[in-house]
C-alpha positions, 0 to 999 in steps of 0.5 A: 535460488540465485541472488539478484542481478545488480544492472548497470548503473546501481551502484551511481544510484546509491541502490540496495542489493540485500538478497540473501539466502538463509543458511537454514533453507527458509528462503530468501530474506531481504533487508528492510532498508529505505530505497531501491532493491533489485529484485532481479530480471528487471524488477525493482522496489521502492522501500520505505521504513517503517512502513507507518502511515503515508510510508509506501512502497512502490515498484519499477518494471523493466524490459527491452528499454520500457518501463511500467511504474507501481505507484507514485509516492505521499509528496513531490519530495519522496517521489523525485528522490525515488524516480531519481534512483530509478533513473540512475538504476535503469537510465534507459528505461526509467528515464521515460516512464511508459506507464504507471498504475496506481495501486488504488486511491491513497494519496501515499500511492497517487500524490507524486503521480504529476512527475511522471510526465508522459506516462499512461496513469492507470488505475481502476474505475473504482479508485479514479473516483475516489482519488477525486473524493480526496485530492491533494489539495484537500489534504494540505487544507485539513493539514493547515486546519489542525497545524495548531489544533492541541486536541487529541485528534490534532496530535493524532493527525500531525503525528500520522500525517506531518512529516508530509509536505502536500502544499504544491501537490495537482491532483493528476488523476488516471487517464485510463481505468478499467474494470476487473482484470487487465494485462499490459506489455512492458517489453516482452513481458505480460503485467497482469492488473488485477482487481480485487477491491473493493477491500483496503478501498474501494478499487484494490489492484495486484500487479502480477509479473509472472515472468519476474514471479513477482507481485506488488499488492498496494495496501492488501498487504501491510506486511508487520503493520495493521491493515486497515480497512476503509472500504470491506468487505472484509471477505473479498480482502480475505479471497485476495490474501488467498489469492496471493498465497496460491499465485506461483510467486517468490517476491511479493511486495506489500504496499506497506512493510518490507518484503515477503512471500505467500507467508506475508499474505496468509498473516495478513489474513489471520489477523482480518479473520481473526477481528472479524471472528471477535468483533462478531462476537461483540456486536451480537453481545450488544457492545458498540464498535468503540466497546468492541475495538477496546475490548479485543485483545489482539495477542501477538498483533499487538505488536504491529505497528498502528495497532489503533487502527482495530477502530477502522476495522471494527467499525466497518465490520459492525456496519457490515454486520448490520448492513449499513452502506453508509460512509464511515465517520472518518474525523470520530474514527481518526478522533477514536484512534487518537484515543486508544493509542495514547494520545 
C-alpha cells in the first residue's frame, strides 16, 4: 500500500503526515496526534487527543477545487484553528467550503457550524430537531449553572465539559435535511450520506467516499473510548458497526479516538453486545439499572476511556428492555456517572 500524498501547502499548515506501513504486514497505522493528517487522494481528518468527552474528530473532502466538510467542532475556538489548517492545506478548496454535513446532533460536531459561511449544512431529519432540543446557548447557561456547583455532578460536568468555551456560540442549524440515504458530489467524486440513527442519537450519519475507500462514522465509533448511547436501539447500532465492518474501506475515522479500519467497528460492537448480554441478565435477575452498571465487569473495556458511561447504556437497555419510550433522566444519569467514576 502506498503512503499518502502530502498536497501542496501542508507543510505552511503545520499538517501531520504519520502513514506508516508496519513492518509485520498488519497494515497501515496512524499516529494519534491532534491536527490535520492527509489521508491521501483529497482526503483529510481532524484529530483530537484524547478523544474524551467534547474531543471530536471531523473530516475534509476535496476535489477539482470543491470541498465538503465532515462536521464542525465544541467551540469557535477549536473550529477556527481546524478550518484554518484546512485552508493552508488545500487554499482552493478549503478557503470556501461548498457543503457541510454534521454527523449527528452533539454539539461537539455542530457548535462551530456558523463559521462555515456560505456553505450547505446538512444533516438528518432526526438530528436538525435535536440539535434545537439543546442549542449552544443552553449549554453556556448549565456551564454557568454549575461554574461553583461542589457537588459531584458539578465536578463531574466541569470535568467532561470546562475546558470548553460556549459563550458566543448561535445555533446554526442545517439548512438541508433528508431521510434515509443521500449521495452528494464533490467534484468528480460520489459522497454517500447514510443514515443508521437512531443509535448514539436520534439521526446517526456514515459518509462513505468509495473513491477515497474512506469513511467517517461521527459517534457510531468511538474508537478506544466508551460509546455511549443516548438514543438505541442498541441493535440498529450493532447493524451499523456491521455495516462498516463489511464496506470496502482502508480508512475509517471515528467521531472519537484515533483511526481505524473494520477492527475499530467489530470492537465497538463487541463491547454493545457484550453490556447488552449482561445487563439482560441483570434486569431479568430483578437489579435496577444503577445495580446493573455497578455490578458489570467490563474485562478489558475496562481500560477505555469514560468507562463510567456503562450508566447511559444500561439505562437505556433496561428501558428498552421494558419498552419505555420516554427520555432519559440526563441530570441523575450524568449525577450516576459522577458516582461510579470517583467523583
Amino acid at each position: 500500500m502506498q503512503a499518502a500524498r502530502v498536497s501542496p501547502g501542508a507543510a505552511a499548515a503545520g499538517m501531520l503526515h504519520d502513514r506508516t506501513v508496519t513492518a509485520c504486514g498488519d497494515g497501515v497505522r496512524w499516529k494519534y496526534e491532534k491536527g490535520l493528517h492527509d489521508l491521501g487522494n483529497g482526503a483529510y481528518a481532524w484529530l483530537a487527543p484524547d478523544g474524551s468527552w467534547g474531543w471530536s474528530n471531523a473530516g475534509l473532502i476535496v476535489d477539482d477545487g470543491e470541498s465538503l466538510l465532515v462536521d464542525t467542532l465544541f467551540d469557535l475556538r477549536l473550529t477556527r484553528e481546524m478550518l484554518d489548517a484546512m485552508r493552508a492545506a488545500e487554499p482552493k478548496a478549503a478557503g470556501r467550503i461548498g457543503a457541510l454535513v454534521n454527523t449527528h446532533a452533539n454539539g461537539d460536531h455542530c457548535h462551530g457550524n456558523q463559521l462555515v459561511e456560505g456553505a450547505e449544512i446538512i444533516a438528518t431529519s432526526a438530528a436538525a430537531q435535536e440539535m434545537a432540543e439543546l442549542p449552544p446557548e443552553a449549554m453556556a447557561g448549565l456551564m454557568k449553572a454549575l461554574a461553583d456547583d461542589p457537588s459531584p455532578l458539578g465536578r463531574y460536568f466541569r470535568h467532561c465539559f470546562g475546558a470548553f468555551e460556549f459563550e458566543g456560540i448561535r445555533h446554526t442549524p442545517p439548512t438541508r435535511t433528508f431521510v434515509g440515504q443521500t449521495t452528494l458530489q464533490v467534484g468528480a467524486k460520489s459522497v454517500e450520506l447514510i443514515q443508521v440513527g437512531p443509535a448514539h442519537t436520534r439521526g446517526d450519519v456514515l459518509v462513505h467516499v468509495p473513491d477515497d475507500r474512506t469513511v467517517f462514522t461521527g459517534d457510531i465509533l468511538f474508537i478506544d473510548g466508551t460509546p455511549i448511547m443516548w438514543a438505541g436501539p442498541v441493535a440498529n447500532w450493532i447493524d451499523a458497526c456491521r455495516r462498516i465492518e463489511a464496506m470496502d474501506v482502508e480508512t475509517v475515522v471515528p467521531g472519537h479516538g484515533p483511526i481505524t479500519d473494520e477492527r475499530g467497528a467489530a470492537a465497538v460492537r463487541g463491547y454493545l453486545e457484550y453490556v447488552r448480554d449482561e445487563a439482560r441478565k441483570r434486569y431479568d435477575a430483578g437489579l435496577d439499572a444503577f445495580e446493573a452498571a455497578q455490578d458489570i465487569a467490563l474485562g478489558d473495556y475496562a481500560a477505555w476511556g469514560d468507562a463510567e458511561r456503562i450508566v447511559v447504556n444500561v439505562d437505556r437497555l433496561y428501558r428498552e428492555f421494558s419498552g419505555d419510550d420516554s427520555a432519559p433522566d440526563i441530570a441523575t444519569l450524568f449525577g450516576r456517572m459522577a458516582e461510579l467514576g470517583g467523583f
